[in-house]
N, C-alpha and C positions, 0 to 999 in steps of 0.2 A: 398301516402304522409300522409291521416290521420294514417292508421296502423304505421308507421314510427310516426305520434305524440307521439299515444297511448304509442309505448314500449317506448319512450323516457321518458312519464310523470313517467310512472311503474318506471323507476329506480333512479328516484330524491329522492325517501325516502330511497333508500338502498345507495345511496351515500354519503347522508346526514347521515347516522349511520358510516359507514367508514372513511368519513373525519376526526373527532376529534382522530381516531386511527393511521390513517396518518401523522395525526401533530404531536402526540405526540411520533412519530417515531424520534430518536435522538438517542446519544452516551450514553449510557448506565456507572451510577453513579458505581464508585468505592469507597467504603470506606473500607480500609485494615485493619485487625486488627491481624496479626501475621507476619511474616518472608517466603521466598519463596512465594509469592502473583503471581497467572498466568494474566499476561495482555494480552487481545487480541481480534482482533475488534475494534470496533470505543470504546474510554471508556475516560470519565471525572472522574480524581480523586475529591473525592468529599470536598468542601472549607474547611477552618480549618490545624490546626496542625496534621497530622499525627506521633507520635513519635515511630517509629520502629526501632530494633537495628538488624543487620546481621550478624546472629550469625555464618553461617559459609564461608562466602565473596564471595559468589555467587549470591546475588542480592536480597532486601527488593521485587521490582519489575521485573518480571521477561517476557521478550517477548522474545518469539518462534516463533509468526505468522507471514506470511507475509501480511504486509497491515497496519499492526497492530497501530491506531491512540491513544496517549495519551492527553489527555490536561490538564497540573497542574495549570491552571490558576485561582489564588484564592487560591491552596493548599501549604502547604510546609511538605517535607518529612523530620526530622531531624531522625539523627542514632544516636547523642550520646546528654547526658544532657547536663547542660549549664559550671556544675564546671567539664568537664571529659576537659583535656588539650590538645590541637590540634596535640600533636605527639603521643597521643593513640586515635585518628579516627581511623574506620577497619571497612572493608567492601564496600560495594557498593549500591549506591540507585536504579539505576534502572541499571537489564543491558540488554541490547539486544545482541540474541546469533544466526547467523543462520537463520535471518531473511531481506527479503528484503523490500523496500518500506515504512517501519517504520517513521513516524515522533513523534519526543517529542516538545511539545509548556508551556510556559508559567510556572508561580511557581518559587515555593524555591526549594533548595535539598541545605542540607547542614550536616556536622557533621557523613562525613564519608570517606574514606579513596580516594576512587574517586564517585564522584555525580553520572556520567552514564558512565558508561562503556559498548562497541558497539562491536561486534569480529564479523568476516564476516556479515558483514551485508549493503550491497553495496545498494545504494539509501536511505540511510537514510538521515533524517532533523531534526536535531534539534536549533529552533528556541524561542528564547524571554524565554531563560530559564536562573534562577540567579541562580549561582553554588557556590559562594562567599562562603568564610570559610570552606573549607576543610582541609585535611589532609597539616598539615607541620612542617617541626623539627624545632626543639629547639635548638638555636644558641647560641654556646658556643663562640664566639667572641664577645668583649664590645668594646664599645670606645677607652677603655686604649691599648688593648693587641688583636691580630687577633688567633683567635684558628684552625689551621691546618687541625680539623675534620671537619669543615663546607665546604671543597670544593665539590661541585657536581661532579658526575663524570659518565658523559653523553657518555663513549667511547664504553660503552656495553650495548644494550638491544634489541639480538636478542632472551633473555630467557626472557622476562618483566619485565627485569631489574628497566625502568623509574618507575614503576607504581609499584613494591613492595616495592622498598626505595623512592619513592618520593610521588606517588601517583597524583591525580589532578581532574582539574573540570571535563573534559569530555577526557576519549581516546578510541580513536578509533582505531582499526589493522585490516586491509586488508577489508576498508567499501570506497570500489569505491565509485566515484560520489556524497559521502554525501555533506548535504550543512550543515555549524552552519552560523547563523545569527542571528544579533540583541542580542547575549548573553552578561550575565556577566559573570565573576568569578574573584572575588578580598580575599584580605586576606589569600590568601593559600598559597600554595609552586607552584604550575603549573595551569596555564590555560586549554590549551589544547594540548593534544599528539597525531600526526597524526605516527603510525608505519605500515608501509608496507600499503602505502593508493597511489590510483592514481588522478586521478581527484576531488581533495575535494576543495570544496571554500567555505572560511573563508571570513566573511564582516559584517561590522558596529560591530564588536564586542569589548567589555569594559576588557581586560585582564591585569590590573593594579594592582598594587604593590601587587605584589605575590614576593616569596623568593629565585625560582628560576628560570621559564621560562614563557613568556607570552604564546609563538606558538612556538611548538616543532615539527621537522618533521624527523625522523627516515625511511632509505629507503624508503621515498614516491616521488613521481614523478607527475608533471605532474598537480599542486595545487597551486588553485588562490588564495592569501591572499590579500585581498582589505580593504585599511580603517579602521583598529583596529587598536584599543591604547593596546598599550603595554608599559606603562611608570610604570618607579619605579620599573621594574624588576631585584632586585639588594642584594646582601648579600656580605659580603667582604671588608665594606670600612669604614673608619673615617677618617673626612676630617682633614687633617694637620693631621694624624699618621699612617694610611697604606689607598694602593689604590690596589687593587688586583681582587676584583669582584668574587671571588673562582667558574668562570664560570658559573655566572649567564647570562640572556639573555632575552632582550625583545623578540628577535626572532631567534630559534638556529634552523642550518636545517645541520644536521649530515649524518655519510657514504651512499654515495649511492644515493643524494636524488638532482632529475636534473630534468631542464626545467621545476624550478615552475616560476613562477609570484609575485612578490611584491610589491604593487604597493598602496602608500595613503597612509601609515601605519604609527603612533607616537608609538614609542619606547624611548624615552629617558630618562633620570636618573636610566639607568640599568648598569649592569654590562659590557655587551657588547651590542652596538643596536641592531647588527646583527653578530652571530657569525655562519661563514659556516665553516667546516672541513669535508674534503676526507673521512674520517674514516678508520681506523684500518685494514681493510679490505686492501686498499690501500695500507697505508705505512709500514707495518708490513706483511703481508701476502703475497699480488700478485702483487705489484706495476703499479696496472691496476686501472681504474676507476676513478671515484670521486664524486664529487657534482658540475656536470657540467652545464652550459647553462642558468643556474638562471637568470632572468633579475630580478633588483632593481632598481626599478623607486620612485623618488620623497617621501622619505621618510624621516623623522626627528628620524636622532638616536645618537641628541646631549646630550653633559652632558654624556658621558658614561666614567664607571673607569676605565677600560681598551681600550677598542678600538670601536669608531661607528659604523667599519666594520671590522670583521674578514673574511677573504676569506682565505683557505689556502689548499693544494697540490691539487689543483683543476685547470679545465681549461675552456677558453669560456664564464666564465661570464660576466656580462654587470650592470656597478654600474652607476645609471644617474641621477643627480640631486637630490640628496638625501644631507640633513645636516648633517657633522657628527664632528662637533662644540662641541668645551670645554671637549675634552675626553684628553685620553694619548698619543695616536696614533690616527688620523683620520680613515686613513684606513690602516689595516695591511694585505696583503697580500702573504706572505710568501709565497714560491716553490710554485708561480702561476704560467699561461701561457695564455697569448693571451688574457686577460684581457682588457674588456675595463673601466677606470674610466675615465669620464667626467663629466663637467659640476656640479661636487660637489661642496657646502661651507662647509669650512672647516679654521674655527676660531678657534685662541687660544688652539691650543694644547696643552699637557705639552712638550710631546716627539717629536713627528712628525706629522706633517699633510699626509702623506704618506710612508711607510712602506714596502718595497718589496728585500724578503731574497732569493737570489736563483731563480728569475723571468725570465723568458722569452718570449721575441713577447709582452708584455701589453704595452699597447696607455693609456697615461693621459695627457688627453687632456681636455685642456680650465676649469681648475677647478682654485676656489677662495680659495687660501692658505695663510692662514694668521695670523701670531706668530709661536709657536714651536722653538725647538731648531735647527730642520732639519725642511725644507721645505717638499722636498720630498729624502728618503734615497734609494741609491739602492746599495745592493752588497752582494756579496759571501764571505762565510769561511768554513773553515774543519770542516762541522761541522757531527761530525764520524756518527749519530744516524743514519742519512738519507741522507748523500753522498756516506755512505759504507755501508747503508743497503739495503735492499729490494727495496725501494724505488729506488733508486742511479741506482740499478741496472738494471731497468724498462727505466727510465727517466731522461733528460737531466736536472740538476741539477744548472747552471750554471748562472751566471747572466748575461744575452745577449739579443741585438737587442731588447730591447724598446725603446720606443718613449714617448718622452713630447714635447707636442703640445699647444700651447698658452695658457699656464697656465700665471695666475699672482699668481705667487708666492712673499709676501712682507713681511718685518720686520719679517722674523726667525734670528738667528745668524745664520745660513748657507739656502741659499736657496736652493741647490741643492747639494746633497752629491753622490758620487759616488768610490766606494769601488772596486777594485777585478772585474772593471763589464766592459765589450767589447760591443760595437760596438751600443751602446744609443746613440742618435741622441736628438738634442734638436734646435725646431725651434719655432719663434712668440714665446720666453717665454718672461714674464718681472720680471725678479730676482732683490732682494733687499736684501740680509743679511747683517746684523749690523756687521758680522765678516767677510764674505767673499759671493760672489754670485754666486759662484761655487768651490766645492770641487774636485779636483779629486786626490784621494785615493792612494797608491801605486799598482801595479798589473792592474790599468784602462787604458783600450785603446776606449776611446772616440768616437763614430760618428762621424755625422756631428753635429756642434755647430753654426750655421747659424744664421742670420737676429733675434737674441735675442735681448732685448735691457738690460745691464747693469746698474742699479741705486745705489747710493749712496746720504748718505744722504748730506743734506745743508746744515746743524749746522755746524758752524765752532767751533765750542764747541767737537763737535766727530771727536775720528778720522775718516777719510775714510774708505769704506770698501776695504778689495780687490778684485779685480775685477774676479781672479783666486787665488786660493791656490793649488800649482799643487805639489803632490809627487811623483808622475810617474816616475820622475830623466829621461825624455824621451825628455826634452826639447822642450814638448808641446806647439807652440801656437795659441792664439785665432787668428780666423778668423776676417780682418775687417769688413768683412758687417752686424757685429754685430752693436751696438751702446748702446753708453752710453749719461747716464743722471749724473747729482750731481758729489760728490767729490766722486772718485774711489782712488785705491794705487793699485802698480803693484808690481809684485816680478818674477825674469829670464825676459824669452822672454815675459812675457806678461806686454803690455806697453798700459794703458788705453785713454793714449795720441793718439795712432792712431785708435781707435775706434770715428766713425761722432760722433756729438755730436745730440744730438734728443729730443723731447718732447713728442712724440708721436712713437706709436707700429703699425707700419702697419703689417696685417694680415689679415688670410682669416677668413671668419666670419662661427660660430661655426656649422656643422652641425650634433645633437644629435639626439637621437632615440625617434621619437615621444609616445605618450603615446601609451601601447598596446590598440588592438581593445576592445571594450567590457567591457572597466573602463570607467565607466562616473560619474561624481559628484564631489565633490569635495573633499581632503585629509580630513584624519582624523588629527587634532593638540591639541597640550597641550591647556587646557581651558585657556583665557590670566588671570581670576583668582588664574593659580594655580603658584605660584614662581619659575623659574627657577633658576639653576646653581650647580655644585658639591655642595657648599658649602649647600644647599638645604638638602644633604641628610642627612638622620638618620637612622640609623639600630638597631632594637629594640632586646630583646632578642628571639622574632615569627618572625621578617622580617622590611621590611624598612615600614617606619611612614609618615604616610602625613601631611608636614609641616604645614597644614593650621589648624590642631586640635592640641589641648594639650596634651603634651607629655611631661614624665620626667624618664630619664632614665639614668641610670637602677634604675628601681622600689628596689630593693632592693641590697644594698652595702657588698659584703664581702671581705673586703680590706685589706693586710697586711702591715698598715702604720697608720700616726697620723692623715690622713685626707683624699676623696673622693671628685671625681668633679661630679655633676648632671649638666645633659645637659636637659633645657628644650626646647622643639617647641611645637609651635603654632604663634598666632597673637593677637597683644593687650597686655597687662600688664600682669607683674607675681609680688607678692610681699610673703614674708616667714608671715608666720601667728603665728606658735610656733614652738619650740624644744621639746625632752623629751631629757633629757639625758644629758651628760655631752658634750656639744656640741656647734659651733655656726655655722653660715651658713654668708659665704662672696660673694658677696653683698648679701642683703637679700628683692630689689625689684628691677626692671628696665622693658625695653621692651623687649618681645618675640621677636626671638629665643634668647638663652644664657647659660651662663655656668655657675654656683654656685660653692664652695666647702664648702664641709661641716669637720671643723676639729675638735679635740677632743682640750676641755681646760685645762691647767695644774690647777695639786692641788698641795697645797703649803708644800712643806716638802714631807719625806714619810708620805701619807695618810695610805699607808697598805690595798690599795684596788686593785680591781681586776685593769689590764693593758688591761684586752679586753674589750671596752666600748661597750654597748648598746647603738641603742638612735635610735628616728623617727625624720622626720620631715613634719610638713604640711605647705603645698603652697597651696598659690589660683593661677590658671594659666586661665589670661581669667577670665570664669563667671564660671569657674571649681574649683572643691576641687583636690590633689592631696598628698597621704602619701609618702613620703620614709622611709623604716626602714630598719637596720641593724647593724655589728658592726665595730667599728677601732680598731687598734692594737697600743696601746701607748707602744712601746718598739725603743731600740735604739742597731743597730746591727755592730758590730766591724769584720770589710770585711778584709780580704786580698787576691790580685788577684796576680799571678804566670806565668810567661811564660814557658810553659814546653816542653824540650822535650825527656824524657819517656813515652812514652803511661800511662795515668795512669790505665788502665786497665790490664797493664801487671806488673806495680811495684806501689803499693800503698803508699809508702812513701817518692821517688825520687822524683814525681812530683813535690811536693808540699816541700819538705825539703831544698830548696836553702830561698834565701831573697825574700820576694815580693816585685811585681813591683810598687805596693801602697798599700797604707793602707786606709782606712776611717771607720767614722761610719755615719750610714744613718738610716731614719727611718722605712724601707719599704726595702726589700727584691723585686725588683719589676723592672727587665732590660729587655725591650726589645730592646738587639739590634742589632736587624736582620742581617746585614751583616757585622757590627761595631763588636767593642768591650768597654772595659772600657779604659776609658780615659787613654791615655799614654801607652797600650798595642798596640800590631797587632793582628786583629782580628781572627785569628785562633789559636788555640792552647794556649789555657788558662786555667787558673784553677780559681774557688771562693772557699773562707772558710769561713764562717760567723759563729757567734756565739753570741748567746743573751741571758739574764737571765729574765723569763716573772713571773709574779704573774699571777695566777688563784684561782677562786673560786673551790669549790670540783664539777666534773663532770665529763663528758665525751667530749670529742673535738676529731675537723677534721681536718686533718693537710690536704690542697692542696698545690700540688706543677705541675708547667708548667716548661717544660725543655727541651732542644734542646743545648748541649746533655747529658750528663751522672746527674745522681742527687743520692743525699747518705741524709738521714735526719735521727739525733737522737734527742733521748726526754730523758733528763738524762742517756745518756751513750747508753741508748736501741734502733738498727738500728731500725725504724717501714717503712724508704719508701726505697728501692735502688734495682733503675735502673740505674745501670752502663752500661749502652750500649751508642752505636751511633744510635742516632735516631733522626726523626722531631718532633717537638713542642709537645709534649705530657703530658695530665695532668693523676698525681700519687694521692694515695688518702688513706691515713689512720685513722684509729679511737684510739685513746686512753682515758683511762681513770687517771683520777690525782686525788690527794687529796689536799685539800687547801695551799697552801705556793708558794714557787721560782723552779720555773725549767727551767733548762739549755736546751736549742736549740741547735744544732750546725747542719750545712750546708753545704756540699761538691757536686759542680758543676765542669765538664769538659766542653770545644767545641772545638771539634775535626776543623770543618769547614764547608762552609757553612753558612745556619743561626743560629743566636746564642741567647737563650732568657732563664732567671730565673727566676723564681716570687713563692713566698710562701703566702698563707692566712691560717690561723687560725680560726675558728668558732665554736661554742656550737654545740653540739647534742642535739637536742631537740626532743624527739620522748618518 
């Protein structure tokens, strides 16, 4: 025992020298100071701005090892200056290649084409990292007019399609089992891209108003998405002038990609909450597969411009309790199968609160339907692409055998439509349409239609609804052990008079698919600070605008007319401060959000000045400064529109050589109308001829013109733009030079069919 003191005392002083060595054992400081940087081992980048650019897109940061621990916490990585414009980001800030076990934590990354990019590297974590403002295009759609080239087009990216045209905070391909958590990434174009990934779970993460996707999942399988906002994932829309979403998505999970989990997650004021499709793969190639088995529990993906949910050529999935409120379609389900929707709310739609083309075996059951034109739609048509393609040929195509189950469906003009579709069964519903409470369609041979209860309303002010609208010509009728409520009208066999009369829906009470095992906590939801509803959104010329900041847009006007509308958002007062120019601005103060125009003032007499007006304007929005600058076009254009039919592609002077259909003159060259035409025409097969005489100063100018379809433009007699073809919305672009005086414009527009839209502006070169 004392020998045992002795060596014990001998080694307290050789301890006591290795402890402070011990302690100061930790992650080893990183401070990079060039491009291709090796990470690997435990390593702390070190606090501060790091500003590196990636010169050749293979990673500022680069891990190889397995294990390899980062921590950016305190640091930010930026790849481009502050004036370089977010559609020239390039490159990547960190990536990991080939590495397992990897985790990234904490920091900035921003100002590159994607923040961290991950390729085999299964077990990674990346956690509490803000990816915000990355890489995203430049949107050529405004308020006035939707531009054709902003649609995404998510149908391909087994070459890395997503990630060289789109780019995003974090993508990962074939990184089994990674976790992200706790992240941000706002102001970009994409969140996050899971490609060829299995087991990944996504949670507590902030993927808001990006341009095109919150959570993206490409052939991945088998991935928990728990409790991320995905709201404002949206491009494509202006409220009261198109609604279209050009396949934007809080959450898109494309070919291939079965048995994830969805579960907590706020998606709304996106394009679509949740857009799922087969892929390509599927309905074009083998008519096998799809994006099968998904369950979507208890999600909010209302407010969306096109649909809360898209599900489509897919089978087996499970929609529960999720809001999919104040969209166009609630849920749109197209060549589904065996689908369960239950238990959805589903308010105020434009189109339908449910959606199903070509459905088979789906239960919609016990969901809150409420407004829409159609309740719930169901039915088949010829429709060639995919009854007689690949698809068709695989798979039963049909509209048959589903079921609605104690839905309350109320106040649509039709509560239940049913088209072309066999052997739907409808029991426990309670239908209310302001036009009728069931439709059945020509070509419909109906289920059973059992123990529903029929409503109508009370107003004796309305008329009754009917109880049936039956085209079948089959001399259908309803069963009595239906029942009705309020004033019904009947039409044939169907006689509302012998339906009991009731106040009450007996039914079996709802039995829906508990929360999955392994979600605990509570959903992620809109802040009740932040304002909901369509009417909410704003799409800037980078992406959608958060109502609750000042915003005035478009920043800058180049319009071919006497006047421009500025939309401003935020919260609190805006009032006009000055002009420059020859200009005034209508109203020029009130409350946030709102709409100004700004028009050009006449001068008296010929002044003998230029007709392309310059001019700025400042507002205070808020406790904010805000400029607009740009120009008008004080000119006045004598139209004449033509109903043709010679192609004028094949004879250039028959089209247009009879009488027109009208005349006018306007100030603005400037028609979008999409499936329309000009008043008093039929919308296909038209011709414009405009022609105007402008003053300019001596320079150079940029004639743009948008056209859908054929467009001809001369500048004193000399053709400078013509595309005579058949084509979608496409902007033409030429440069001339003038000398000071009058020069003649003239204008030749086709639309074959289709959509149909013309607009011209005029603007300085200034270079």
């Amino acid at each position: 025992m004392p020998h045992c003191r002795i060596q014990l005392r001998a080694c307290v002083p050789l301890l006591l020298v290795l402890l402070p060595a011990v302690a100061a054992a930790g992650p080893r400081t990183l401070a990079p100071e060039a491009d291709d940087t090796a990470v690997a081992g435990d390593v702390r980048l070190a606090p501060g701005t790091h500003s590196i650019r990636d010169a050749n897109g293979n990673g500022v940061l680069r891990i190889t090892a397995d294990g390899t621990t980062l921590d950016l916490t305190g640091a930010a990585l930026i790849g481009a200056a502050d004036d370089v414009p977010a559609d020239a980001f390039a490159g990547v800030g960190v990536l990991v290649e080939g590495a397992k076990g990897v985790t990234i934590r904490g920091g900035v990354i921003r100002g590159f084409k994607i923040a961290i990019k991950a390729v085999n590297a299964p077990g990674l974590v990346i956690e509490g990292v803000d990816a915000s403002e990355n890489f995203r295009q430049r949107l050529g759609s405004t308020p006035e007019r939707e531009d054709a080239g902003d649609w995404l087009w998510p149908h391909t990216n087994d070459g890395g399609e997503w990630e060289r045209r789109y780019g995003a905070g974090f993508s990962l391909t074939a990184c089994d089992r990674a976790r992200v958590l706790r992240c941000r990434v706002r102001d970009g174009q994409n969140g996050l891209l899971l490609t060829r990934c299995t087991r990944v779970h996504v949670e507590g993460c902030d993927f808001s108003f990006n341009s095109g996707w919150g959570i993206a999942l490409y052939r991945s399988n088998r991935c928990k998405v728990l409790r991320n906002r995905c709201d404002w994932c949206v491009r494509g829309y202006s409220h009261g002038v198109y609604h279209r979403g050009q396949d934007s998505a809080g959450i898109l999970v494309f070919e291939q990609s079965s048995d994830n989990v969805f579960v907590g997650n706020s998606a709304t004021h996106s394009g679509d909450g949740f857009f799922l499709y087969a892929g390509h793969e599927t309905t074009q190639r083998t008519g096998k597969g799809g994006c099968d088995r998904n369950l979507v529990f208890d999600n909010d993906f209302s407010h969306a411009v096109a649909n809360g949910i898209e599900a489509t050529f897919s089978t087996d999935n499970v929609f529960v309790r999720n809001d999919c409120s104040d969209s166009d379609h609630g849920v749109w389900a197209g060549y589904s199968s065996q689908t369960l929707i239950a238990g959805n709310r589903i308010h105020d739609c434009l189109t339908a609160g449910i959606s199903i083309e070509h459905g088979q075996g789906n239960r919609i059951v016990h969901n809150d339907i409420v407004g829409a034109r159609v309740g719930v739609h169901l039915w088949w048509d010829h429709d060639k692409a995919f009854v007689d393609g690949v698809f068709g040929k695989h798979r039963d195509t049909s509209s048959s055998g589903n079921e609605l189950l104690g839905n309350d469906i109320l106040g649509a003009d039709v509560a239940v439509k049913l088209v072309q579709d066999t052997g739907t069964t409808l029991r426990w519903n309670q239908l209310y349409g302001r036009k009728a409470c069931l439709h059945l369609g020509a070509g419909t041979k109906p289920g059973a239609v059992v123990r529903n209860l029929f409503c109508g309303s009370r107003l004796r002010s309305r008329e009754p609804s009917l109880t049936v609208l039956d085209e079948t010509g089959t001399g259908w009728a309803l069963s009595s052990d239906n029942a009705r409520r309020g004033r019904l009208r009947g039409t044939g066999a169907v006689d509302p008079a012998l339906l009991p009369e009731s106040l009450t829906l007996m039914r079996p009470r709802a039995r829906l698919p508990a929360t999955p095992a392994g979600v605990d906590g509570p959903p992620a939801r809109l802040s009740e600070e932040m304002p909901r509803g369509r009417k909410e959104m704003r799409i800037g010329p980078w992406g959608p605008l958060d109502p609750r900041r000042p915003h005035v847009f478009p920043a800058e006007i180049l319009v071919g007319g006497r006047e421009a509308a500025l939309h401003l958002s935020g919260r609190g007062t805006w009032a006009l401060l000055r002009t420059v120019g020859r200009v005034e601005l209508t109203p020029d103060r009130g409350e946030l959000p709102a709409t100004a125009r700004v028009r050009v003032l006449p001068l008296p007499g010929d002044a003998g000045v230029s007709q392309l007006v310059p001019f700025a304007v400042e507002l205070r929005l808020g406790d904010q400064r805000r400029r607009v600058t740009g120009h008008l076009l004080e000119v006045l254009w004598d139209v004449r529109w033509f109903q043709w039919t010679t192609d004028p592609r094949e004879d250039d002077a028959a089209w247009k050589s009879g009488k027109p259909v009208r005349v006018a003159n306007v100030e603005a060259l400037a028609f979008p109308w999409k499936t329309k035409g000009p008043e008093g025409l039929k919308p296909d097969r038209f011709g414009t001829v405009a022609q105007a005489s402008l003053r300019l100063d001596k320079g150079r100018y940029r004639i743009r013109t948008v056209s859908d379809d054929g467009i001809r433009v001369w500048v004193n007699d000399k053709r400078v733009i013509d595309n005579w073809t058949h084509h979608a919305p496409t902007e033409d672009v030429a440069e001339v030079a003038l000398e000071a005086g009058t020069h003649v414009l003239r204008v030749e527009h086709f639309e074959i069919d289709g959509w149909a839209h013309l607009e011209l502006r005029i603007e300085p070169v200034t270079r």
